[in-house]
C-alpha positions in Angstrom: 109.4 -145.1 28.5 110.1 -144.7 32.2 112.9 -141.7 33.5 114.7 -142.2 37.0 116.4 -139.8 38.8 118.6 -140.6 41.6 119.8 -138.3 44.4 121.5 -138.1 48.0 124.7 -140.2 47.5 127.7 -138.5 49.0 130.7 -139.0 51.4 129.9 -139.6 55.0 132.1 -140.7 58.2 130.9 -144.5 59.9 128.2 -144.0 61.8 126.7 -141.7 59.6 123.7 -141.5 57.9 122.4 -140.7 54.2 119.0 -141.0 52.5 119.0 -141.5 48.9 115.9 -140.9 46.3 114.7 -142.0 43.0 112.1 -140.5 41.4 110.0 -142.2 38.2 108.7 -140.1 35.4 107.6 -140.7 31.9 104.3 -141.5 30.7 101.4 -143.4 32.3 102.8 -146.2 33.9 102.2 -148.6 36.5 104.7 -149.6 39.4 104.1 -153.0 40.8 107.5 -153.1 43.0 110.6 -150.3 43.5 114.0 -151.1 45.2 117.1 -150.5 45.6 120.5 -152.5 44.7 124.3 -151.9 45.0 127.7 -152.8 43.6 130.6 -152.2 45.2 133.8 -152.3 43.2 134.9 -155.7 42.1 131.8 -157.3 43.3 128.3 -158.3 41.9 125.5 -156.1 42.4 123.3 -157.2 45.1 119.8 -156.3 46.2 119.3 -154.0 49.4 116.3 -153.5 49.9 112.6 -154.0 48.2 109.4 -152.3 48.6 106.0 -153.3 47.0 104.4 -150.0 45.7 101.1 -150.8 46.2 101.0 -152.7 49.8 104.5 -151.4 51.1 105.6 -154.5 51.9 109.3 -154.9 52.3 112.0 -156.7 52.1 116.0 -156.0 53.1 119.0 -157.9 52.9 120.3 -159.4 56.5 123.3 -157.3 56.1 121.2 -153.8 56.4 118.4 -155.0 58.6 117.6 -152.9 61.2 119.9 -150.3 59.4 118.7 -149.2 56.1 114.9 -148.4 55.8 112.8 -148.1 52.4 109.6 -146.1 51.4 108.2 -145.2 49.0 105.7 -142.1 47.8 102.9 -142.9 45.9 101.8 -139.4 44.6 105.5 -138.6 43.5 106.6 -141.8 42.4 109.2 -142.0 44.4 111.2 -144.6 46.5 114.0 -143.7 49.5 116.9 -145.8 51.5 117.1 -144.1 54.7 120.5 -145.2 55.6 121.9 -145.2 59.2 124.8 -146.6 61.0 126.6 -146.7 57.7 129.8 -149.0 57.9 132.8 -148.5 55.2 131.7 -152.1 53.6 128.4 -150.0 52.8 130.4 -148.0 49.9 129.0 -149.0 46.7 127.3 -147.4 44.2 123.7 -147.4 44.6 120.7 -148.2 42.0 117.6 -147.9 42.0 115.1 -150.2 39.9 111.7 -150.0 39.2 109.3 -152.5 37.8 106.7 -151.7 35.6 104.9 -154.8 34.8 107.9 -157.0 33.6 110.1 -154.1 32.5 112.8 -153.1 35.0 114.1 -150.2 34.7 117.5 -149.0 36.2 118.6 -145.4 37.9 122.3 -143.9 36.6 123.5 -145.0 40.2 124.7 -142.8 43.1 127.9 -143.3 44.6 127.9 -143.7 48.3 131.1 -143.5 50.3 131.4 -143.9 54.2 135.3 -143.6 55.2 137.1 -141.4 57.8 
């Protein structure tokens, strides 16, 4: 079984910035891809960003290009959204997902709010 933790959600003004984590635990696993989604209220949840643990690849979604930046830690297990520029249409609550051969597994979500 496969533990995430999610942190660095919060309230922030436009123009801001905000860097969310999620960190994997449990035992020995393998991490083929990490990423981060988000649902905003009424809406579907939609993919931000993706991340390839092993060759860092990425790949974001045109409406946080050039915005929003993901990496990941190998030794910790751990994937971040750098977030900047953030725009009120970028409140949502934020997941993280993992997969681990052809289990996903889902973070408890972070809520990130940008309003004045």
């Amino acid at each position: 079984q496969v533990q995430l933790v999610e942190s660095g959600g919060g309230l922030v003004q436009p123009g801001g910035s905000l860097r969310l984590s999620c960190a994997a635990s449990g035992s020995s696993f393998s991490i083929y891809r990490m990423g981060w989604y988000r649902q905003a209220p009424g809406k579907q949840r939609e993919l931000v960003a993706l991340i390839s643990f092993s060759s860092s690849r990425t790949n974001y979604a045109d409406s946080v290009k050039g915005r929003f930046t993901i990496s990941r830690d190998i030794a910790k297990n751990t994937v971040y959204l750098q977030m900047n520029s953030l725009q009120p249409e970028d409140t949502a609550v934020y997941y993280c997902n993992i997969e681990v051969g052809a289990v996903g597994y889902w973070g408890q979500g972070t809520q990130v709010t940008v309003s004045l």
